[in-house]
C-alpha positions in Angstrom: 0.0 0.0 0.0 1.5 3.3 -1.3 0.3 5.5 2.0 2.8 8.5 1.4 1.9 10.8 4.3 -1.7 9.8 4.7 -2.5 8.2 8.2 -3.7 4.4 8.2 -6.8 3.5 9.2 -8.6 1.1 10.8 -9.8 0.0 7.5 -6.0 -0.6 6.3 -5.1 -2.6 9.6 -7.9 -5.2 8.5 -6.9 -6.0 5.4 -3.4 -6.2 6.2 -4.6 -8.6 8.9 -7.4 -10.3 6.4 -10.0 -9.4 9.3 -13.6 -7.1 9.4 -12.8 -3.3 10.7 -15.5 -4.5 13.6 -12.5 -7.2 14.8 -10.1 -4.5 14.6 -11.8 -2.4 17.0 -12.6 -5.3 19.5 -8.6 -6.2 19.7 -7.4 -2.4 19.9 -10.0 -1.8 22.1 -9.6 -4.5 24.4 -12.8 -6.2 24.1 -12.1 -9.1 22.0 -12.0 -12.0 24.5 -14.3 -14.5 23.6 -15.2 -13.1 20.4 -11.9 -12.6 18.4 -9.4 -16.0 19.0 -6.4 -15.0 20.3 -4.3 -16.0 17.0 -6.8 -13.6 15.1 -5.9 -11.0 17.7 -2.2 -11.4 17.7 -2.5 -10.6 14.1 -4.5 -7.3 14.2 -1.4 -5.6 16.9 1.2 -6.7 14.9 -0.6 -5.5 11.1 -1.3 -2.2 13.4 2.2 -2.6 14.4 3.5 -2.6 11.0 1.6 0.2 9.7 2.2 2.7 12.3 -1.3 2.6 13.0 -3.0 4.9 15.9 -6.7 4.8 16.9 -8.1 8.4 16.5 -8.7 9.3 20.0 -11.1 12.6 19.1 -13.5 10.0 17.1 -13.6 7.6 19.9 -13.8 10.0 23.1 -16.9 11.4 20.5 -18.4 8.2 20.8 -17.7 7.8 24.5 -19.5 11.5 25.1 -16.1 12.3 26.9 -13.7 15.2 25.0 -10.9 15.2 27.5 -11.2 19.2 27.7 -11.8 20.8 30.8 -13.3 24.3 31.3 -10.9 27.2 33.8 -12.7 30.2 34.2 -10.9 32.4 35.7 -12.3 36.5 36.5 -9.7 37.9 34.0 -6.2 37.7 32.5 -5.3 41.8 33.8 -2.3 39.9 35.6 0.0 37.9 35.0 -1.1 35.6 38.1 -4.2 33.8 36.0 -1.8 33.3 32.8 0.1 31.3 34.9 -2.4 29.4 36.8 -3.5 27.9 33.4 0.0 27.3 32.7 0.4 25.6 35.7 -3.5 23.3 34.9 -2.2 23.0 31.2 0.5 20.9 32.1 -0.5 18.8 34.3 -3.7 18.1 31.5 -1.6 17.5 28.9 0.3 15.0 31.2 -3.0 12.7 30.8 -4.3 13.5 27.4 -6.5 16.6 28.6 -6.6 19.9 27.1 -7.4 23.1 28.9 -9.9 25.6 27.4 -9.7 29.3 29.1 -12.6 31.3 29.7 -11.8 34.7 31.1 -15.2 36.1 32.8 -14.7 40.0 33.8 -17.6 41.7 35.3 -19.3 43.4 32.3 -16.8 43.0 29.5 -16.2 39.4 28.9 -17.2 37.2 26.1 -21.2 35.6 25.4 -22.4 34.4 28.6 -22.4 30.9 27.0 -19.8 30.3 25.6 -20.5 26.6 24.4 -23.9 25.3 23.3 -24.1 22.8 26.0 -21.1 22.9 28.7 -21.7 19.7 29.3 -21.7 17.8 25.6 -18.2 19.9 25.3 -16.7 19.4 28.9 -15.1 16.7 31.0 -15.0 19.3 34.2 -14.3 22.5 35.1 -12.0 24.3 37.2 -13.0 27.6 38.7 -11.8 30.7 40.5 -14.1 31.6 43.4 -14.0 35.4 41.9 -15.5 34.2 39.0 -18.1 32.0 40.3 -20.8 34.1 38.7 -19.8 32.4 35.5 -20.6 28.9 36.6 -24.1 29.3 36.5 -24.3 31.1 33.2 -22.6 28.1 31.6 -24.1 25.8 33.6 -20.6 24.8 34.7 -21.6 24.2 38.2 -23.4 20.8 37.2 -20.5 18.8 35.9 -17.4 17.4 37.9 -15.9 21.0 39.4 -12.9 22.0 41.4 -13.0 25.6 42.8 -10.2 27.7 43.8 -9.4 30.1 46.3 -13.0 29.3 48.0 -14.8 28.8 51.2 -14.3 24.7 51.6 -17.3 24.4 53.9 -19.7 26.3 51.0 -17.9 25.4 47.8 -19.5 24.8 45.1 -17.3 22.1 44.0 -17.0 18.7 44.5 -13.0 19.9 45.9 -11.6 22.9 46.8 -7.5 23.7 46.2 -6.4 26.9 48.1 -3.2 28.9 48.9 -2.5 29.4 52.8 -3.7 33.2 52.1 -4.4 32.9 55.8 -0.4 32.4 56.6 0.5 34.6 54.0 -1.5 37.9 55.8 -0.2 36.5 59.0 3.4 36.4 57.9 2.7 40.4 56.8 1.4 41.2 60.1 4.5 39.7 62.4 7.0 41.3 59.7 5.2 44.9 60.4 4.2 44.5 64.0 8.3 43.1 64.7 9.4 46.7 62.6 7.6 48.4 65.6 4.3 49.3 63.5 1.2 49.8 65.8 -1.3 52.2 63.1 -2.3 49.8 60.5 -4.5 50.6 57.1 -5.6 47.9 55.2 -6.5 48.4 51.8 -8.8 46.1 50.7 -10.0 44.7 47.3 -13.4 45.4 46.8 -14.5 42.8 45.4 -17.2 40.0 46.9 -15.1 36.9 46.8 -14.0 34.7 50.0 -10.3 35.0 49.7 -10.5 38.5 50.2 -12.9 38.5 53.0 -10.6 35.6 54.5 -7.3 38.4 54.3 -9.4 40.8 56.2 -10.1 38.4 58.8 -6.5 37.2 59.2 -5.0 40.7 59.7 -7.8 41.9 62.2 -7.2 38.4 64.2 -3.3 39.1 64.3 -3.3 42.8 64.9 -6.2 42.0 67.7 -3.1 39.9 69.6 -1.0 42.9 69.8 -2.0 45.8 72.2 -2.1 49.4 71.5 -2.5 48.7 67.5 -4.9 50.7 65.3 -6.6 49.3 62.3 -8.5 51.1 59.5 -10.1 49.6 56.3 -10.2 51.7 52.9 -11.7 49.6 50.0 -10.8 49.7 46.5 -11.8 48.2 43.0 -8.2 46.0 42.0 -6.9 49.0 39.8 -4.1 51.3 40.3 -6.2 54.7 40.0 -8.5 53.1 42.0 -6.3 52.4 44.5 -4.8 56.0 44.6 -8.2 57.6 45.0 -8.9 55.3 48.4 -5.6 55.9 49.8 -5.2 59.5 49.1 -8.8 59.9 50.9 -7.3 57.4 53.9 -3.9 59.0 54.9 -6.2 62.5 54.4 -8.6 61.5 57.3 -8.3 63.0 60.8 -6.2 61.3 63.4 -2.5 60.0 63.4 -1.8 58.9 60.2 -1.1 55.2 60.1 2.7 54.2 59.5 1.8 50.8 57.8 -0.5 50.1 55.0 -1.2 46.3 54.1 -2.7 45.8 50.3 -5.0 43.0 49.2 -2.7 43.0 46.1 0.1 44.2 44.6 -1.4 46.4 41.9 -3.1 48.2 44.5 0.1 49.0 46.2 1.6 50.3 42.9 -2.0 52.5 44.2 -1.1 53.4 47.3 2.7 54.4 46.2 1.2 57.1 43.8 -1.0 58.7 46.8 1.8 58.8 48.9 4.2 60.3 47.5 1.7 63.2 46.0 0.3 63.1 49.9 4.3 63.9 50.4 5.4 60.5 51.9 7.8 58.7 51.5 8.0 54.8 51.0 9.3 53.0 53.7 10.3 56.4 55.7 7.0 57.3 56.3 4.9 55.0 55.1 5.6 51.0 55.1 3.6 49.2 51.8 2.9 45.6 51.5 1.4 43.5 48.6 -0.2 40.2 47.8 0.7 38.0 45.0 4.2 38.7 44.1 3.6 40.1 40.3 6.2 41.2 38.0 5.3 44.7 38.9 6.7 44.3 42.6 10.0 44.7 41.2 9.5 47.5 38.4 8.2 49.8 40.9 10.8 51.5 43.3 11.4 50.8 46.2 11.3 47.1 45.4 7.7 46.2 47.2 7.8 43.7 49.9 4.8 41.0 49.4 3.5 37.5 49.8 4.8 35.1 47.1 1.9 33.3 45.6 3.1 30.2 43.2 0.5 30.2 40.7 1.4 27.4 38.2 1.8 25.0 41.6 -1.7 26.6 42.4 -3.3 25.7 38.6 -1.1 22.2 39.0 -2.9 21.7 42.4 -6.0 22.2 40.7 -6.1 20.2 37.6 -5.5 17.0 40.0 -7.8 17.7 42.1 -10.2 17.6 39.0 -8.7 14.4 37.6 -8.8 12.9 41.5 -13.1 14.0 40.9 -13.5 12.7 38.0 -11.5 9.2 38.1 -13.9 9.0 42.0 -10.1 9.6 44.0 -9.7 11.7 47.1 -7.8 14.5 46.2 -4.6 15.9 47.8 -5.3 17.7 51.1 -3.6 20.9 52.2 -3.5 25.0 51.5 -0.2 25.4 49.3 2.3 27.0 51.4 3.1 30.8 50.6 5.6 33.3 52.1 6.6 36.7 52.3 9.7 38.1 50.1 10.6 40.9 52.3 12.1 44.0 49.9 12.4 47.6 50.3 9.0 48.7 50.7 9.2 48.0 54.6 11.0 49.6 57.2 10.7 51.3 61.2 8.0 53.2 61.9 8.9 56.9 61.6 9.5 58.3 65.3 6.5 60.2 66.8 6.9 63.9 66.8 7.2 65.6 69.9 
C-alpha cells in the first residue's frame, strides 16, 4: 500500500490482517475476549504494528461522550497571576491526554455568557476561581465534575476545593510589620465579593487583635491602580494619626497606594511602610522594590487540575493550603519616630 503521508486506518489494519474493521476495533480496544481467537488478535497488533497505525482518539472520546477538555474560568487575565495558573493546569492536562480551554469572565466585558452550546456535551469538568463563580451558572458549569479555587471549603460549590494558605501569607505580613515596631495599621482592601479577600481581612484583624495598642482602619478599592490611589489619598487625608503601615489585598493596588503617597508627600518605607499580595512582576519595576507574599501560581493551577482528575476518576484528592511566604524587599522599614 502506497500510503505517502496519509495516516492508516482502521480500514488498512484489517486488510493487512485479512479481518472485518469490527474485529479490529474489539482487539485495539480491548474487548475481544471471547469473540476474536487470540491467533486472530495477535494478528490485528502486529498488522497495526506494522503500519504505524494509531486509533483516533477525538472520534472515539466522541463516541464515549467524553472530550478530554476541561473548562478554567478564571475573572480575567489583567495579571500575570491567572496566565500562569492555566499554565500551571495545562500541564498537568496535557500529562493525561486533557486539554485546557480558558474562559476569562470579567464583570461586564467578557465574552457571550455561554460560551458553548451545552457545557456539558463539550466538557469533561471545570475548574474555577471563586472570583469568578458568577460564571458557573451562566454556563451551567456548576453541574459537571468542578474543582474551585481560592473558595470557602465548607460552602464550595465544587466537589473539591484547592487553596493557597492566604491565611499564613497575611499573618506572615502582620508579624513582619508588627516586629518593625508598626502599631497604626491601614488595610486596603480589594473590593470585590469573593472569599479570599474577605478571609485576608479576617486574618489581619485576628493578628493585629493579639498585639495591644495597634490601630486598624479599612479603605476599600476596585483592584486598579487609579482606584487604589483615589482610596488611599482619601485614607492618609482622614483626621487622626496617620497610620505608618499600609497592608494591600494586592500588589497592583500597592503600585495605588505608592502614587498617593508620595503626592500626599510621603515617603516609602520612611514614612509610610507598603505591602502587597501576589508577588507580580510589577513588585519589582516599581521602586522601592515592594515587599509582598509570594503566591506560586502554576503549583496553584497544578494543584488544581489533580484535584479535578482525582473527581472525575472518583479519587480523594490531595489535602492541604499550598504553602506561601513573604519576600521581604524595600517597601518596609521602622515606623517613623513620633513627633514631639
Amino acid at each position: 500500500m502506497a500510503r505517502g503521508s496519509t495516516r492508516p486506518t482502521s480500514r488498512d489494519v484489517a486488510q493487512a490482517a485479512g479481518v472485518s474493521q469490527a474485529a479490529v476495533s474489539l482487539v485495539l480496544g480491548d474487548k475481544w475476549r471471547g469473540r476474536v481467537s487470540e491467533p486472530t488478535a495477535q494478528r490485528v497488533r502486529d498488522a497495526a504494528r506494522r503500519l504505524g497505525y494509531r486509533p483516533n482518539l477525538a472520534a472515539r472520546n466522541l463516541r464515549l461522550g467524553r472530550t478530554r477538555t476541561v473548562l478554567l474560568v478564571v475573572p480575567a487575565l489583567t495579571t500575570e497571576f491567572f496566565a500562569e495558573v492555566y499554565t500551571g493546569a495545562a500541564r498537568v492536562a496535557a500529562q493525561h491526554g486533557f486539554g485546557v480551554v480558558l474562559y476569562p469572565s470579567p464583570e461586564g466585558v467578557g465574552p457571550a455568557r455561554d460560551p458553548f452550546a451545552s457545557a456539558q456535551a463539550a466538557l469533561d469538568g471545570v475548574i474555577a476561581s471563586s472570583m469568578a463563580a458568577d460564571a458557573l451558572t451562566a454556563i451551567r458549569g456548576d453541574q459537571l465534575p468542578l474543582v474551585m479555587l481560592d473558595s470557602d471549603p465548607e460552602g464550595s460549590l465544587g466537589a473539591a476545593t484547592v487553596n493557597l494558605d492566604i491565611t499564613d501569607g497575611i499573618r506572615q505580613v502582620a508579624e513582619h510589620l508588627l516586629g518593625l515596631g508598626h502599631r497604626r495599621f491601614l488595610h486596603l482592601a480589594a473590593d470585590v465579593p469573593s472569599w479570599t479577600f474577605e478571609i485576608r481581612a479576617r486574618a489581619l484583624a485576628a493578628r493585629l487583635a493579639d498585639t495591644p495598642g495597634t490601630t486598624l482602619r479599612t479603605a476599600r478599592a476596585p483592584i486598579s491602580v487609579d482606584g487604589a490611589l483615589a482610596a488611599t489619598e482619601t485614607a492618609l487625608a482622614a483626621p487622626g494619626p496617620r497610620p505608618t503601615a499600609l497592608v494591600c489585598d494586592d500588589d497592583k493596588l500597592a503600585v495605588g497606594a505608592y502614587k498617593a503617597a508620595r503626592r500626599a508627600g510621603l515617603r516609602v518605607p520612611d514614612d509610610l511602610s507598603v505591602t502587597g499580595l501576589d508577588d507580580l512582576g510589577l513588585a519589582t519595576a516599581i521602586d522601592p522594590e515592594l515587599t509582598t507574599v509570594r503566591l506560586d501560581a502554576e503549583l496553584f493551577g497544578e494543584r488544581g487540575m489533580r484535584a479535578l482528575l482525582a473527581v472525575m476518576e472518583g479519587r480523594t484528592p490531595e489535602e492541604g493550603d499550598i504553602p506561601v511566604h513573604l519576600v521581604v524587599r524595600g517597601s518596609t522599614a521602622p515606623p517613623p519616630p513620633p513627633h514631639d
